[in-house]
N, C-alpha and C positions, 0 to 999 in steps of 0.2 A: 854441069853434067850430073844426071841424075839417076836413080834407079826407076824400077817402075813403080807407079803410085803404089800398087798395092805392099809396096815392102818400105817398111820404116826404115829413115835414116836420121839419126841426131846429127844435129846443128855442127860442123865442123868434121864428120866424120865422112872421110872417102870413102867412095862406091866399095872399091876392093878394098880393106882393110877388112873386112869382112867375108863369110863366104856363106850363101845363100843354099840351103841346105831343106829338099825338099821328102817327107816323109808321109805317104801312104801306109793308110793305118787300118788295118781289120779287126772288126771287135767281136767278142762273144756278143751272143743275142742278145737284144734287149740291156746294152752295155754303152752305145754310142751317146748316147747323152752325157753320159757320168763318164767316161774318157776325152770326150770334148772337150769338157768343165775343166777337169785336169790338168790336159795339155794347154788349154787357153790361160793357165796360171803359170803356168814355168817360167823362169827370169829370163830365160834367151826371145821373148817379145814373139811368139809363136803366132802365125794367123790360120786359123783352121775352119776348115769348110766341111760342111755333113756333102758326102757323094752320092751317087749311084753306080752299079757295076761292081766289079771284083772287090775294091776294099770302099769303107765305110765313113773314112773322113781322108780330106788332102790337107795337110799341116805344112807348115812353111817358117822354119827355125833361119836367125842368123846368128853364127858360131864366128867366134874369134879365128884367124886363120892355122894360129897353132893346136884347135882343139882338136882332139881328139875323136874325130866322127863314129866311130864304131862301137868305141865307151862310149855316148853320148847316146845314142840310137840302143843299146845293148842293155847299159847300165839305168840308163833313163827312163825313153820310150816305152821298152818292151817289156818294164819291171810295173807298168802301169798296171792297177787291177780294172781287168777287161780285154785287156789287149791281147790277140789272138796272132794275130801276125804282121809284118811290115815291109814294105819294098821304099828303099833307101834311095834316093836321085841326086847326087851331087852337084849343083851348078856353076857354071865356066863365065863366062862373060855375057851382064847383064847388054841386051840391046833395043836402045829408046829410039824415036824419033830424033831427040837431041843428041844423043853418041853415034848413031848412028851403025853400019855395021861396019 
């Protein structure tokens, strides 16, 4: 039983033991490269994508299930230099082919 390819999972670690935590990220001008860079460095294994439309990269964190998401998004994310605004997506139950729904 797996997650989806695009989210890492270490050897021995269960799907939910974790919680998949997705963050939309709006930059100042001419700031999305060097906020990419950034966030693509964080220890929580972040996968980040340059957008189009309202915000300017889609980021995809996995947090321990006791952490803190609002420090984490507050204290982390939004303390980035560049980073102009954020909409937070918390996700519930991953569903593959193989889990099924």
């Amino acid at each position: 039983q797996g997650l989806p390819a695009q989210v890492p999972q270490s050897e021995g670690e269960h799907p939910m033991d974790k919680r998949n935590l997705i963050v939309m990220v709006k930059c100042e001008i001419g700031r999305t490269y060097d906020v990419a860079a950034e966030i693509a460095d964080l220890p929580e294994g972040p996968i980040v994508y340059s957008t189009s439309g309202d915000y300017d990269l889609f980021t995809m964190f996995r947090l321990e299930n006791n952490d803190d998401i609002g420090h984490y998004v507050c204290e982390i994310i939004q303390k980035i230099d560049g980073v102009r605004d954020t909409n937070t997506i918390v996700c519930f139950n991953p569903f593959t082919k193989d889990r099924g729904i």
